[in-house]
C-alpha positions in Angstrom: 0.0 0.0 0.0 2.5 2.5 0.7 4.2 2.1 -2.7 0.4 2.1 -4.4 -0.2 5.4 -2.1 3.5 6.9 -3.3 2.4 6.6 -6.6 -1.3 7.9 -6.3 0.6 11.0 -4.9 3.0 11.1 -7.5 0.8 11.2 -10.1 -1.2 14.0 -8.4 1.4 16.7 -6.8 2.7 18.8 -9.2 5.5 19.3 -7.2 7.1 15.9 -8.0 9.2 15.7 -11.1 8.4 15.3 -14.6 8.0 12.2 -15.6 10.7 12.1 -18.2 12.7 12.5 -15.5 11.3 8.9 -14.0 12.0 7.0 -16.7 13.7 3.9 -14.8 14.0 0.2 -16.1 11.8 -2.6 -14.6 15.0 -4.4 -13.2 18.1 -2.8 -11.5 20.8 -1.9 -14.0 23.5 -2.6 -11.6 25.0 -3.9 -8.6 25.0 -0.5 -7.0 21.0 0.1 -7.9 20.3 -3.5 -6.4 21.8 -2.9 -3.9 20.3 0.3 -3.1 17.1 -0.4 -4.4 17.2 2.7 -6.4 15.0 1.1 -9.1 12.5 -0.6 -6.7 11.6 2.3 -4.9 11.1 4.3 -8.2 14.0 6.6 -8.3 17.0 7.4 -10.8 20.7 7.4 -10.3 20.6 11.1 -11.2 17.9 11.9 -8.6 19.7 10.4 -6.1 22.8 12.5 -6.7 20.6 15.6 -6.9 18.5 14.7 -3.5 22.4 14.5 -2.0 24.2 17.8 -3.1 20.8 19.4 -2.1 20.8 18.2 1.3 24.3 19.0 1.6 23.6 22.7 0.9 20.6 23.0 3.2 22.3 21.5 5.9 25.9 22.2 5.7 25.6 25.3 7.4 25.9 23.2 10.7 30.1 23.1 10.2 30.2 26.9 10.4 27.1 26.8 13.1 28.5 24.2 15.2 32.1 26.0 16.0 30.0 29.1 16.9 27.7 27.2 19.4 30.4 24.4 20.9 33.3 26.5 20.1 35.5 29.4 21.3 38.8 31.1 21.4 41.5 30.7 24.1 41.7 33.4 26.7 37.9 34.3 26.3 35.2 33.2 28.6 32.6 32.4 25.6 32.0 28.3 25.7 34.7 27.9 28.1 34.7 24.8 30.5 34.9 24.8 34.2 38.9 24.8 33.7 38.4 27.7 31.5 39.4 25.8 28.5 37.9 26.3 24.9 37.5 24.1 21.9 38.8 26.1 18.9 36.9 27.1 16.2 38.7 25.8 13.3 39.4 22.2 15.0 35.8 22.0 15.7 34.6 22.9 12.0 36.5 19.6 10.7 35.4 17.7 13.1 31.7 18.2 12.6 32.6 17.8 8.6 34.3 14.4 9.5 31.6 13.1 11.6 28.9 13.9 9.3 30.5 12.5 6.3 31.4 9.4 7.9 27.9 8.9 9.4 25.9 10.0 6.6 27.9 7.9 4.3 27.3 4.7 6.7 23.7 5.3 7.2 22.9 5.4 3.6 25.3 2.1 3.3 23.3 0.3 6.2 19.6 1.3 6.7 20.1 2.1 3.2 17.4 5.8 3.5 18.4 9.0 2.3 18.3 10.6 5.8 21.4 12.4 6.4 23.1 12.5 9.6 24.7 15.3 11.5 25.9 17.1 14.7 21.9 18.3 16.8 21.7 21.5 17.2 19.8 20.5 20.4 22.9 19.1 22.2 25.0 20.8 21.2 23.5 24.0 23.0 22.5 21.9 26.1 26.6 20.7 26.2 27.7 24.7 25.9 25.0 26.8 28.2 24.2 23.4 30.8 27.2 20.7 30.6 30.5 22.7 29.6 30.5 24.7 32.6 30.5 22.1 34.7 33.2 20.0 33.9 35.7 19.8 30.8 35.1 19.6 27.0 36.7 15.8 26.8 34.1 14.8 30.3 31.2 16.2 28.2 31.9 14.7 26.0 31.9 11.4 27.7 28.5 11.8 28.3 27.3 11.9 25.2 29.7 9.1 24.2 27.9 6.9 27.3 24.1 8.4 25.9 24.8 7.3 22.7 26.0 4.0 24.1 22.7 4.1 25.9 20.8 4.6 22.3 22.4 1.7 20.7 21.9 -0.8 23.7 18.2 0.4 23.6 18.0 0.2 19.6 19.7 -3.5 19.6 17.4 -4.9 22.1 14.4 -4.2 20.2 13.2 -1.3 22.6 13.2 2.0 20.2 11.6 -0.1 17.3 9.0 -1.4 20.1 8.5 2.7 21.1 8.4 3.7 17.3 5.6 0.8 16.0 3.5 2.0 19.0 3.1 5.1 18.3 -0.8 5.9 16.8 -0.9 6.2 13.0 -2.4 9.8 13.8 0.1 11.4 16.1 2.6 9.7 13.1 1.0 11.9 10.7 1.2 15.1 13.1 4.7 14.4 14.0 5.3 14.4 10.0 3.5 18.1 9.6 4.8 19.2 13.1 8.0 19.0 11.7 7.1 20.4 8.0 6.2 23.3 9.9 9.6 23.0 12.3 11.3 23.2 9.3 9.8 25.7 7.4 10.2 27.8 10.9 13.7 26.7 10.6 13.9 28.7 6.9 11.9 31.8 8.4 14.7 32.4 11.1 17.5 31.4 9.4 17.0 33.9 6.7 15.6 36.6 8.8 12.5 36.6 7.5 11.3 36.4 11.2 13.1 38.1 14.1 12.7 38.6 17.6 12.0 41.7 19.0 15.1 43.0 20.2 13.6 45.2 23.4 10.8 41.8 24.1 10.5 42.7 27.2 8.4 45.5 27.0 6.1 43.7 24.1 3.7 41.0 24.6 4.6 40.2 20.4 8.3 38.3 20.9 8.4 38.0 17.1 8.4 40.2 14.1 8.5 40.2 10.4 12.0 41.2 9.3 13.1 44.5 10.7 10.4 46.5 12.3 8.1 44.6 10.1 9.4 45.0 6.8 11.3 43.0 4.8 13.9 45.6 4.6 17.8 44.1 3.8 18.6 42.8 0.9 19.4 38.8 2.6 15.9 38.5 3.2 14.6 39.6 -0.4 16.9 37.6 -1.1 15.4 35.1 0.8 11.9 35.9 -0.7 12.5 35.8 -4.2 14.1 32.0 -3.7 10.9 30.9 -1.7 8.7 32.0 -5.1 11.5 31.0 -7.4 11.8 27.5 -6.4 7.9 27.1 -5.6 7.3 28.1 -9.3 10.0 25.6 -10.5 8.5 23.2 -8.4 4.9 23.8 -9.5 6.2 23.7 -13.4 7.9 20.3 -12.5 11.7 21.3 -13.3 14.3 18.5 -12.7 16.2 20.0 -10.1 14.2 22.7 -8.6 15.1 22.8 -5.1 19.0 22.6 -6.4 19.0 25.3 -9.3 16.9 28.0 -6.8 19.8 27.4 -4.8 22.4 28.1 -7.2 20.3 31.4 -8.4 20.0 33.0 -5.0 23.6 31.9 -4.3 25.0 33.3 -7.2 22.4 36.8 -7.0 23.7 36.9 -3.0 27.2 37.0 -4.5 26.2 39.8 -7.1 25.0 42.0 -4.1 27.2 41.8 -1.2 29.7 42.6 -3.8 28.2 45.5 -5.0 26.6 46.6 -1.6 29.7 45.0 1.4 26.6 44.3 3.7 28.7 42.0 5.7 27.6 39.9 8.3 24.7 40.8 10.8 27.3 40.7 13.8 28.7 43.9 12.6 25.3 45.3 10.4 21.9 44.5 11.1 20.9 44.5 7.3 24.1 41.8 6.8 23.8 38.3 5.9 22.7 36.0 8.8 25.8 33.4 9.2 28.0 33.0 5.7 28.8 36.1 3.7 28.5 35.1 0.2 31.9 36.4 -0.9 34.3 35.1 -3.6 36.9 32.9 -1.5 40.5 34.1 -0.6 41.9 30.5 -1.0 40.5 27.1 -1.8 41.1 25.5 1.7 43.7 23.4 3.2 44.1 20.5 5.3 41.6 19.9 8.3 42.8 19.7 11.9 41.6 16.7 13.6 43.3 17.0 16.6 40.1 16.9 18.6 39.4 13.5 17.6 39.6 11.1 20.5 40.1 13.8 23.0 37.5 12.4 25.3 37.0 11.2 28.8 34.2 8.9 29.3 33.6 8.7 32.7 35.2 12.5 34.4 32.3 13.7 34.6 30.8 11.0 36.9 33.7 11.8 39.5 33.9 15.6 39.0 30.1 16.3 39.7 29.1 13.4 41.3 26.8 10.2 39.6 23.6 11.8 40.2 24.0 15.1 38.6 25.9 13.4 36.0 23.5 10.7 35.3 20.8 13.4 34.8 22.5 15.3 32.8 22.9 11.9 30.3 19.3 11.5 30.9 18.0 14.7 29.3 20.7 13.9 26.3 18.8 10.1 25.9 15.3 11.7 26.0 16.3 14.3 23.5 18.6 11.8 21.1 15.7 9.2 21.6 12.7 11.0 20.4 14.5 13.3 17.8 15.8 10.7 16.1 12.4 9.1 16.1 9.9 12.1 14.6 12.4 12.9 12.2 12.9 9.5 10.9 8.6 8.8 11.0 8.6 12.4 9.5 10.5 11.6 6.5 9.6 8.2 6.2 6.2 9.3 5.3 6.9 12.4 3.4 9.5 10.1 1.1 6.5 7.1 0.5 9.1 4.8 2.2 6.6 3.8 5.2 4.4 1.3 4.8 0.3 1.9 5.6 0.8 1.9 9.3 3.3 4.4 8.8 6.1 2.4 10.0 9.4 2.2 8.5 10.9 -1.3 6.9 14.4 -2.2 8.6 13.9 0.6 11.2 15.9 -1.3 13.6 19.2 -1.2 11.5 18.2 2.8 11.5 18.1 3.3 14.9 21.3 1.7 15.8 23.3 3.4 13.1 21.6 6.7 14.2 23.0 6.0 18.2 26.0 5.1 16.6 26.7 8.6 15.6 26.3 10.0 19.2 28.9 8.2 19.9 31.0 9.0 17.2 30.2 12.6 17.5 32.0 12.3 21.0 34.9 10.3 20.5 35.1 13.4 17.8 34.2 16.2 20.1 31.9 17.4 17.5 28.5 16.8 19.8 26.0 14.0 19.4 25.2 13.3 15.7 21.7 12.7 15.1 19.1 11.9 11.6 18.6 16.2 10.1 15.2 17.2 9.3 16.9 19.1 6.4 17.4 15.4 4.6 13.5 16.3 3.8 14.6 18.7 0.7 17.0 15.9 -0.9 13.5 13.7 -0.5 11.3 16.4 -2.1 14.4 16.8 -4.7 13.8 13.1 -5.9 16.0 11.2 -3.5 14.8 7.9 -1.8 17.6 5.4 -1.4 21.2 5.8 0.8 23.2 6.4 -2.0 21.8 9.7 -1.8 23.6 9.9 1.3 26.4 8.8 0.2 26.5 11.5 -1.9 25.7 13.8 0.9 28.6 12.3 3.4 31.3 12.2 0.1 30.5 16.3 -0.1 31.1 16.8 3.4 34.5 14.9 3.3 35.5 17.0 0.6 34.1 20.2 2.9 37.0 19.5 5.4 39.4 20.6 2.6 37.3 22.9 1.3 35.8 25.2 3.3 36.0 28.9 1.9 34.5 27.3 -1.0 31.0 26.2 0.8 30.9 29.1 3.0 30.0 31.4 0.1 26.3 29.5 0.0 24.0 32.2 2.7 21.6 31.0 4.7 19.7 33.0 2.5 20.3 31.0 -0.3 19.3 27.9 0.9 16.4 28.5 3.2 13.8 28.7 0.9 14.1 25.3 0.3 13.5 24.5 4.1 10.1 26.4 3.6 8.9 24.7 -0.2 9.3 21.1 1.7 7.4 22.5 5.3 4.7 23.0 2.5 5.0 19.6 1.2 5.4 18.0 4.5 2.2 19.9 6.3 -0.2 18.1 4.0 0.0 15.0 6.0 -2.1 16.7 8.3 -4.5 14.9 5.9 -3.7 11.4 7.0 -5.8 13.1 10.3 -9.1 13.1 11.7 -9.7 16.1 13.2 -13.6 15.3 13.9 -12.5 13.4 16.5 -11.1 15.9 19.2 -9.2 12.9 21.4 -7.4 13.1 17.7 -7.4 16.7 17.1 -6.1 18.0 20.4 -2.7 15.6 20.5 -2.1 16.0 16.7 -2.4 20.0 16.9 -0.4 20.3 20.3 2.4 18.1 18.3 2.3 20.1 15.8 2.6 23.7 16.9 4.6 22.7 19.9 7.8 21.7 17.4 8.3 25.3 15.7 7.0 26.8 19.0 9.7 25.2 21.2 11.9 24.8 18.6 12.1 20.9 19.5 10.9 17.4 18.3 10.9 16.1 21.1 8.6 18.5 22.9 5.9 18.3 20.2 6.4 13.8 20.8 6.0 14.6 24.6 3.1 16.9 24.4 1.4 14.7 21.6 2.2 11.8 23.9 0.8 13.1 27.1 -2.3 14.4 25.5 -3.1 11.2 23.5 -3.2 9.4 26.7 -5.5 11.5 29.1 -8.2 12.1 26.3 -7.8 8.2 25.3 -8.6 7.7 29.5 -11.2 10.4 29.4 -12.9 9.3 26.4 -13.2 5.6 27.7 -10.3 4.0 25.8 -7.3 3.5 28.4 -7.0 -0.2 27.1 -6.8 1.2 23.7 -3.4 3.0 24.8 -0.3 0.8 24.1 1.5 -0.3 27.5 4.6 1.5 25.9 2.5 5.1 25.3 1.4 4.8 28.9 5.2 4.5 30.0 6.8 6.9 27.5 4.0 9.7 28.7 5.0 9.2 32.4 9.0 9.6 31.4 7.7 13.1 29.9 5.6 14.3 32.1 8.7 13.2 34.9 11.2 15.2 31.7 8.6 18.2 31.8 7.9 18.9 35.6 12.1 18.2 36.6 12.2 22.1 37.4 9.4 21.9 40.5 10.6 17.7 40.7 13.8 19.3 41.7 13.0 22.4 43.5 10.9 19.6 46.3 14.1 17.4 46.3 16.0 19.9 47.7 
């Protein structure tokens, strides 16, 4: 059924592409395509490779992001640890490029799904504002290295796969729109389009549009012209939408900040959010991968003590846990790969390469490494098989070497794409019955809650919570899987550990 209901859709949706570019044998040409089932699943060697490069570019932003979150420079108090020591910049940029090759690379080879893998941005703030000033870079580390240790054990013994299948068809569908809507939020911020208030506190309004409500600077008309660009590419079926509205905007963002000098928005407000889409000074040069290995697994449990550290791992499971798991049910269904109850085939292989890369991405010191909701704009590009993450890892090898080159792509550029596929992904919403309000109440609460909280796993918890009181009030506690029951108690417990805490002491 779900290939039957992949192909009702893709029959339908104008945004899919042209069927010229569909044209695929009966039987796999190759080794490579059997393997892959590149050919079974209805895809094309070139739509693979296109579904790759443009996941790359919508999410390759995180090796400049991640530095700036995780990392700092020696001698100044920002990110430092409780010794006072840093991780630099530039270490930490070919780290994150390393780890997400590698783990990209082996997810596609494994599960075999084109979801890319990457450092969380989630973790990654909760290691530098919660963790890192309590103990050192290598003991932080160490606790992600022992939560993704924790993942895997959960993943090989069945238990994720058990938590994933349980889950209602419904909330699978809202958790697939919540985070089309997360992601198209995702776009809105990253390109300015949406801003908060800088004086909040005297506002009840915490957001605005642009710059006192006008689209104003140049990055985010930028911005806007690549959201209607790529949505009329998509709408005329063009090969390649998502990918050439990148390389338009790139190339016009180029064009302007060379005329104009905006800069960055550090040092200008009207500037270009993160990367300033200038010609390169150089090509690049060799990574520094120092950092790798540079961890101490189990510091932190003697430098703070076993209960603060083990709660500390326990907010990294829940987060890495439940992530992982509405992205992966997000674009499972958004690709056609799920099958009618909206479960994934081979999801436990998944899951265990996806713990995997919290562990990797602490042996590397680049922060857990986790499934990125960006992979949904290689899917809407075509892509359905791992080999379009191999394409995706191979690009971010080559980004260690190759840095200036990748930095001149804005955020600009490439969050319109994050907003066309929010607009694919919130029609699942239609998979939902919203006469029923036991339905209607979890489902919405999922949804909103992601781009709200800016968090998956808030919109899971709150879906969670909710589908199990209406289910009791509405008479239908024995229609409530024994593993919802437990997983709603662990978030209320994850939600209330402010006041839980506050009584302890």
């Amino acid at each position: 059924m779900a290939e039957q209901h992949a192909g009702d859709q893709q029959e339908t949706d104008p945004t899919r592409p042209a069927e010229s570019d569909q044209q695929a044998t009966t039987r796999p040409v190759n080794a490579v395509d059997r393997y892959f089932k590149i050919t079974e699943r209805g895809s094309t060697f070139a739509r693979e490779a296109r579904g790759g490069v443009v996941t790359f570019f919508t999410m390759a932003y995180i090796v400049v992001l991640n530095p700036i979150i995780i990392g700092g420079i020696p001698g100044q108090p920002k990110n430092a640890d409780v010794l006072g020591n840093v991780l630099p910049l530039a270490q930490v940029a070919a780290v994150t490029a390393l780890v997400a090759g590698v783990m990209t690379i082996v997810f596609g080879l494994v599960a075999r799904y084109p979801f890319a893998i990457a450092t969380g941005l989630g973790i990654n703030s909760l290691l530098a504002v919660s963790v890192a000033p309590q103990v050192t870079w290598p003991e932080a580390m160490g606790l992600v290295v022992v939560d993704g240790i924790i993942i895997v054990l959960l993943a090989v013994t069945g238990f994720r796969t058990a938590v994933f299948n349980a889950v209602p068809d419904e909330l699978k569908a809202a958790i697939a729109a919540g985070i089309g809507c997360f992601i198209a939020f995702i776009g809105f911020v990253d390109s300015g389009f949406v801003k908060r208030i800088p004086d909040a506190a005297h506002t009840t309004v915490p957001v605005q549009l642009g710059i006192n409500n006008s689209i104003a600077t140049y990055p985010t008309l930028i911005f806007a012209f690549g959201v209607l660009l790529m949505g009329v590419l998509m709408v005329r079926r063009v090969p390649g939408g998502l990918l050439i509205g990148i390389v338009i905007t790139t190339v016009l963002s180029i064009i302007i900040q060379a005329v104009t000098g905006l800069g960055s928005s550090v040092k200008n407000p009207h500037g270009w959010s993160l990367s300033v889409p200038e010609l390169p000074k150089s090509l690049g040069s060799a990574p520094d991968l120092s950092l790798f290995g540079d961890v101490d697994l189990f510091g932190a449990f003697t430098r703070i003590g076993v209960l603060s550290a083990s709660v500390l791992v326990f907010a990294l499971v829940l987060s890495n846990f439940f992530d992982a798991m509405g992205t992966m049910t997000g674009l499972g269904k958004e690709g056609g790969l799920a099958d009618d109850k909206g479960n994934l085939p081979g999801i436990g292989k998944a899951l265990v390469v996806e713990g995997t890369g919290a562990i990797v991405g602490g042996v590397g010191s680049a922060s857990s490494n986790t499934v990125f909701v960006e992979s949904a704009s290689g899917i809407a590009e075509g892509a359905r098989t791992g080999f379009a993450n191999v394409i995706t890892g191979g690009l971010f090898l080559i980004a260690m070497f190759f840095t200036p080159l990748y930095e001149i792509v804005p955020l600009e550029a490439v969050s319109p794409a994050l907003v066309v596929v929010g607009a694919l992904m919130i029609g699942q919403v239609r998979s939902i019955d919203f006469t029923k309000f036991e339905y209607a109440l979890p489902a919405f609460l999922t949804i909103v809650a992601m781009p709200f909280t800016y968090s998956i796993a808030n919109g899971i918890g709150l879906g969670f919570i909710s589908w199990v009181v209406l289910a009791v009030a509405k008479g239908n506690r024995r229609s409530v899987h024994p593993l919802l029951w437990g997983v709603a108690i662990v978030f209320v417990l994850y939600f209330a550990r402010g006041p839980i805490s506050d009584l302890l002491h």
